[in-house]
C-alpha positions as CSV (number, residue, x, y, z in Angstrom):
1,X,35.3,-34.5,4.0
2,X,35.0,-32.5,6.9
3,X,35.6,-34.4,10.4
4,X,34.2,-33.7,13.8
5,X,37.1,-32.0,14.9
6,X,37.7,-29.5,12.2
7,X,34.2,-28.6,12.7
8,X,34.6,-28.1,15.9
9,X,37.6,-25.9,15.6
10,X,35.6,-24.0,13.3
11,X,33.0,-22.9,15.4
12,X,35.6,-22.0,18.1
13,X,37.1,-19.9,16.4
14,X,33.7,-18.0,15.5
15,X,32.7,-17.8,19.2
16,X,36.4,-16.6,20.3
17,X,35.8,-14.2,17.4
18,X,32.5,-12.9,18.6
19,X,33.8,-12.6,22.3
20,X,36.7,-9.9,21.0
21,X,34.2,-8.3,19.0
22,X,31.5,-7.8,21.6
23,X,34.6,-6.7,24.1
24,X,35.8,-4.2,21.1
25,X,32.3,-2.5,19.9
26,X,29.7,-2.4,22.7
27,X,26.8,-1.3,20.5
28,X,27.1,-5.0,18.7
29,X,27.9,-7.0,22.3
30,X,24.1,-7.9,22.5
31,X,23.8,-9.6,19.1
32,X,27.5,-11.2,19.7
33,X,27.1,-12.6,22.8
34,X,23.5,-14.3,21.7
35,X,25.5,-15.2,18.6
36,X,28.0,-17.7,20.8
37,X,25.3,-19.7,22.1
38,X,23.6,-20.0,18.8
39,X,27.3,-20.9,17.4
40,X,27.6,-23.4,20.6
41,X,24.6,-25.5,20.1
42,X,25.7,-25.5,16.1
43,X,29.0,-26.9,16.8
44,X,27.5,-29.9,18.9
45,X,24.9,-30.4,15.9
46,X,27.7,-30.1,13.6
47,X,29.8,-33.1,15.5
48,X,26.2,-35.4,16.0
49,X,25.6,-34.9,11.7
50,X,29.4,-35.6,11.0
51,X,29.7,-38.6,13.3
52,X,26.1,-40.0,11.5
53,X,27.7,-39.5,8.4
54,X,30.6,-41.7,9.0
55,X,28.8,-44.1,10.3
56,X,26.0,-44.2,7.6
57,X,28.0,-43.3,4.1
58,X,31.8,-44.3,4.9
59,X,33.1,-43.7,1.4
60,X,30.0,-43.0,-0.4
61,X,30.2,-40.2,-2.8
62,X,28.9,-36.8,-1.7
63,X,25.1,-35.9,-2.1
64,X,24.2,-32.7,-3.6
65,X,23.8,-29.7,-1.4
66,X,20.2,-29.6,-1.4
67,X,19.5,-33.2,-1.7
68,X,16.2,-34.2,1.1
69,X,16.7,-33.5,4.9
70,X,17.3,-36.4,7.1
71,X,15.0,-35.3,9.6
72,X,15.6,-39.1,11.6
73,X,18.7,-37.5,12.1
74,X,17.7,-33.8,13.1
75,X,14.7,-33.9,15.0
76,X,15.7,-35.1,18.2
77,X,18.0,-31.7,18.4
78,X,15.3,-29.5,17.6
79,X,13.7,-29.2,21.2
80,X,17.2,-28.8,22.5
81,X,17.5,-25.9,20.0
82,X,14.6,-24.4,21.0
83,X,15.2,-24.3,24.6
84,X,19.0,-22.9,23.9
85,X,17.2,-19.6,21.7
86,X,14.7,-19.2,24.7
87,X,17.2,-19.1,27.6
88,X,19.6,-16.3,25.2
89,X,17.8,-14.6,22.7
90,X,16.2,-11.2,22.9
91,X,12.7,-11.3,24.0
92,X,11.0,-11.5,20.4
93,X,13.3,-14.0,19.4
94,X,12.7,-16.2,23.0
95,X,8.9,-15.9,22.6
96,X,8.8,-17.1,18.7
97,X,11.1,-20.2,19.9
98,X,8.8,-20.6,23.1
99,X,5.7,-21.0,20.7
100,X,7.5,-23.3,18.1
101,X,8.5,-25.5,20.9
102,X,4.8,-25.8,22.0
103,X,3.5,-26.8,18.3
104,X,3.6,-30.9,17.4
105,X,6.9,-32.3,15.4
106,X,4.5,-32.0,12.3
107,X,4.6,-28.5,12.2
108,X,8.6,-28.4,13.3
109,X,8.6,-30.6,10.1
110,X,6.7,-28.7,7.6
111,X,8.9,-25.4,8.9
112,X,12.3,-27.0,8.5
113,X,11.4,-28.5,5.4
114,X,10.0,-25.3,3.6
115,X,12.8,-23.4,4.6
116,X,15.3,-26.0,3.4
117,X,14.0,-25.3,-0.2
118,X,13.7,-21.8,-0.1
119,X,16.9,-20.9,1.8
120,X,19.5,-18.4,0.5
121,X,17.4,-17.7,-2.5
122,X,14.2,-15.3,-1.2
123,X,15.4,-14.8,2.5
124,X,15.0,-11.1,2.0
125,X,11.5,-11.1,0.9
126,X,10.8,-13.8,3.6
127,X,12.0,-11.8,6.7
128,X,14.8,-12.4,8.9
129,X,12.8,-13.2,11.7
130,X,10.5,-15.3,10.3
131,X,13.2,-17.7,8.7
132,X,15.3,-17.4,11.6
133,X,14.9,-20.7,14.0
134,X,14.9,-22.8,10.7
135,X,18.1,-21.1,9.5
136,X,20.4,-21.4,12.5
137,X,19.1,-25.3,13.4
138,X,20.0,-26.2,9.8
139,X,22.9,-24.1,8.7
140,X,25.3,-27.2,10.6
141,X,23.8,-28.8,7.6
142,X,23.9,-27.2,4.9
143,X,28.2,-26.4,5.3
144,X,28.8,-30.0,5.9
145,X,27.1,-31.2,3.2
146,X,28.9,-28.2,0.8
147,X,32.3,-28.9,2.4
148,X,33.2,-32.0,0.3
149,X,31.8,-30.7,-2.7
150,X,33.9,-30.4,-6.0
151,X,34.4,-26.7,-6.3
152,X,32.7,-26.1,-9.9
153,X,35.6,-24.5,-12.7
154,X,36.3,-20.5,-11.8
155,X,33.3,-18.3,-13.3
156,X,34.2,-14.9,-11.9
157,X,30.7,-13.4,-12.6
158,X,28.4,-15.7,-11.2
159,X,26.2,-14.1,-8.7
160,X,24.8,-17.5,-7.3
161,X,26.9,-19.8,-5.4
162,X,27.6,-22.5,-7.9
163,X,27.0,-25.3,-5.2
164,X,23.6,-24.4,-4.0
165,X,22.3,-21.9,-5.6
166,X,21.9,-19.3,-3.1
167,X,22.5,-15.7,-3.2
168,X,25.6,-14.2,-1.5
169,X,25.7,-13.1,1.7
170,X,28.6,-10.8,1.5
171,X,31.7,-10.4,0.3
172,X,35.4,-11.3,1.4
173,X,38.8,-9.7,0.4
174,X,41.5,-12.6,0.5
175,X,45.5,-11.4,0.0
176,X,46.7,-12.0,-3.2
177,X,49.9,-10.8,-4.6
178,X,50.0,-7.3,-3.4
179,X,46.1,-6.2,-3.0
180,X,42.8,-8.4,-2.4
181,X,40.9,-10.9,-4.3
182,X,37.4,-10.9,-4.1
183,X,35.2,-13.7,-3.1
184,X,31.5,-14.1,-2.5
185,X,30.5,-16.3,0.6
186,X,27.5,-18.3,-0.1
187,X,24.1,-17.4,2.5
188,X,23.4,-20.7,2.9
189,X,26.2,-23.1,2.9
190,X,28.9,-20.6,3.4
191,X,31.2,-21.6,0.7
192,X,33.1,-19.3,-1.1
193,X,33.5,-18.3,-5.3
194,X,35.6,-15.8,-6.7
195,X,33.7,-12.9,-7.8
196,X,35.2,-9.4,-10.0
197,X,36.5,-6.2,-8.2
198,X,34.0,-3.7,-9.9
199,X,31.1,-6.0,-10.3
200,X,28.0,-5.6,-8.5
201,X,26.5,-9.4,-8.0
202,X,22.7,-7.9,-7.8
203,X,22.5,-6.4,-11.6
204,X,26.6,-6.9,-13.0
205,X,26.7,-3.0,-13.2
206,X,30.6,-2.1,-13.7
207,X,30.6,1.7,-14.2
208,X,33.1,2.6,-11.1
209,X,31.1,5.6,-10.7
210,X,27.9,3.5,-10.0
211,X,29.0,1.6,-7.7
212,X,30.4,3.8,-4.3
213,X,31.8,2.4,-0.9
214,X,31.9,3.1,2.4
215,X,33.7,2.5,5.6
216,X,32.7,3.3,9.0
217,X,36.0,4.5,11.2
218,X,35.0,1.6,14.0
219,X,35.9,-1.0,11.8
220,X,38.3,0.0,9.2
221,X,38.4,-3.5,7.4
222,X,34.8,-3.6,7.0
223,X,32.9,-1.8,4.3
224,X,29.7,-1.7,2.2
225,X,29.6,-1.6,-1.3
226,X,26.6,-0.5,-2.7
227,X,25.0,0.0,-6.0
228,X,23.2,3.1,-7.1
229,X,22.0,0.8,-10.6
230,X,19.8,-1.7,-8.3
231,X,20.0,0.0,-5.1
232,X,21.3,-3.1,-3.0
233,X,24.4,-3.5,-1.2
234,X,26.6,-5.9,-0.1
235,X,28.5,-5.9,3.4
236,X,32.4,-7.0,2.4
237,X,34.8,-8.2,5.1
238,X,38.7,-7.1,4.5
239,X,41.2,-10.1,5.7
240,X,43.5,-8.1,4.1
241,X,43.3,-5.3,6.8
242,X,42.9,-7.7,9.9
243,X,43.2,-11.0,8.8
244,X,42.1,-12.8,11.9
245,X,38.4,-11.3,11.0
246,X,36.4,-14.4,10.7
247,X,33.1,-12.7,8.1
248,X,30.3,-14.5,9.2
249,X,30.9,-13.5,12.3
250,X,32.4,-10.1,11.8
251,X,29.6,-8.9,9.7
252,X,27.1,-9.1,12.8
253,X,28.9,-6.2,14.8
254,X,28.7,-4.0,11.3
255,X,25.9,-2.2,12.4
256,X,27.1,1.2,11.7
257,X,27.1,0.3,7.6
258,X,23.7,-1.0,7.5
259,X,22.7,1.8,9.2
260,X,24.4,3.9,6.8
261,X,23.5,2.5,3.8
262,X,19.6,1.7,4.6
263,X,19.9,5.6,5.6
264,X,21.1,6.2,1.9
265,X,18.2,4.2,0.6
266,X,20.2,1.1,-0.2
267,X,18.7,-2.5,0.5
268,X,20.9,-5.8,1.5
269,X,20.7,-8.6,-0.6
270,X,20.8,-11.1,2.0
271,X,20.4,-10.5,5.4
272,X,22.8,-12.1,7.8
273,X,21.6,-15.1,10.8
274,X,20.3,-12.0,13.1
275,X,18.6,-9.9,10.5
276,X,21.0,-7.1,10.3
């Protein structure tokens, strides 16, 4: 199971990831430097849900992904949330948390609550911003209640995550032998599953032709694949062109290719934590 610490060490990576990246690509430095507060507060939940759960289930068996929110549990850090997104997000973002934080703990209840069923599976036709507070507050949860799981038996064309659910997020290219395997990282509780090369995980088209990428010169080991069968893309994160690329994190300075592809009539799946 995953302990305080190794969460921790986790999100420290992520924020010294997001402080290179803002240095190295000023047009994503705004959405990376919010990003290190939101990945700040979610390290300190992550440590509060991990210590609980030691305390509470000491060598119980894991509970399903998805199993009911213990709201006892996460409540009390929801002002504190609140409060961190209005001091650091962009204005839109400040005033939606502002006007959550005024409502009673019913409605914080009925928003965490709705999202936690609905999460990684219709995020797209929700909106980014409107799932947005619910989504960074609970996503300490969701990986550290997927982190113990039993990975379920190698299915290479399974375009939900086979822990949750959830649709992918994007895409990762892991070394293996001398090229890259590909894996899909889960939107909502970040795991990984390996996933085909010439595959697209929206409809399973395979023609080669059908299915063209593109990568933008700023970052080389970053690249869109899209689909011109379903017309969606997926943003995929190369580890092996810079292996110390952390994707989650990565994939919020790739501006450029969602630029490019929305230009080119192409549609993400997913959207990331910031909408992009």
């Amino acid at each position: 199971m995953t302990t305080p610490q190794n969460g921790g060490a986790k999100y420290d990576a992520r924020i010294r990831r997001a402080e290179r990246l803002a240095a190295q690509n000023f047009f994503a430095s705004e959405f990376l430097n919010f990003y290190k507060h939101i990945a700040a507060f979610q390290k300190k939940l992550h440590a509060v849900i991990a210590a609980a759960s030691a305390v509470k289930s000491a060598g119980a068996s894991s509970v399903e992904v998805r199993a009911s929110l213990d709201l006892t549990l996460l409540l009390p850090h929801f002002r504190g949330f609140l409060s961190t997104i209005e001091q650091h997000a962009p204005p839109a973002l400040a005033k939606a948390a502002h006007q959550m934080a005024l409502l009673p703990s019913d409605s914080w209840i009925a928003s965490l609550e709705a999202y936690w069923q609905h999460a990684g599976k219709y995020d797209q036709q929700v909106g980014a911003f409107a799932q947005f507070l619910a989504r960074a507050f609970l996503q300490p949860y969701a990986e550290f209640r997927a982190a113990p799981l039993p990975r379920a038996p190698m299915v290479i064309t399974v375009r939900v995550c086979p822990l949750c659910g959830s649709r992918p997020l994007m895409g990762v290219l892991r070394v293996e032998g001398d090229s890259g395997k590909r894996f899909l990282l889960c939107s909502f509780c970040s795991q990984e599953w390996e996933f085909r090369r010439i595959h697209c995980p929206t409809c399973g088209e395979q023609a080669e032709g059908k299915l063209p990428v593109y990568v933008a010169e700023q970052l080389p080991h970053i690249r869109v694949e899209a689909c011109d069968t379903c017309k969606f893309f997926l943003t995929t994160v190369d580890l092996t062109k810079d292996g110390h690329a952390i994707p989650q994190v990565d994939d919020l300075a790739a501006i450029p290719l969602t630029l490019w592809a929305h230009e080119h009539g192409y549609s993400r799946l997913q959207p990331n934590l910031l909408g992009t």
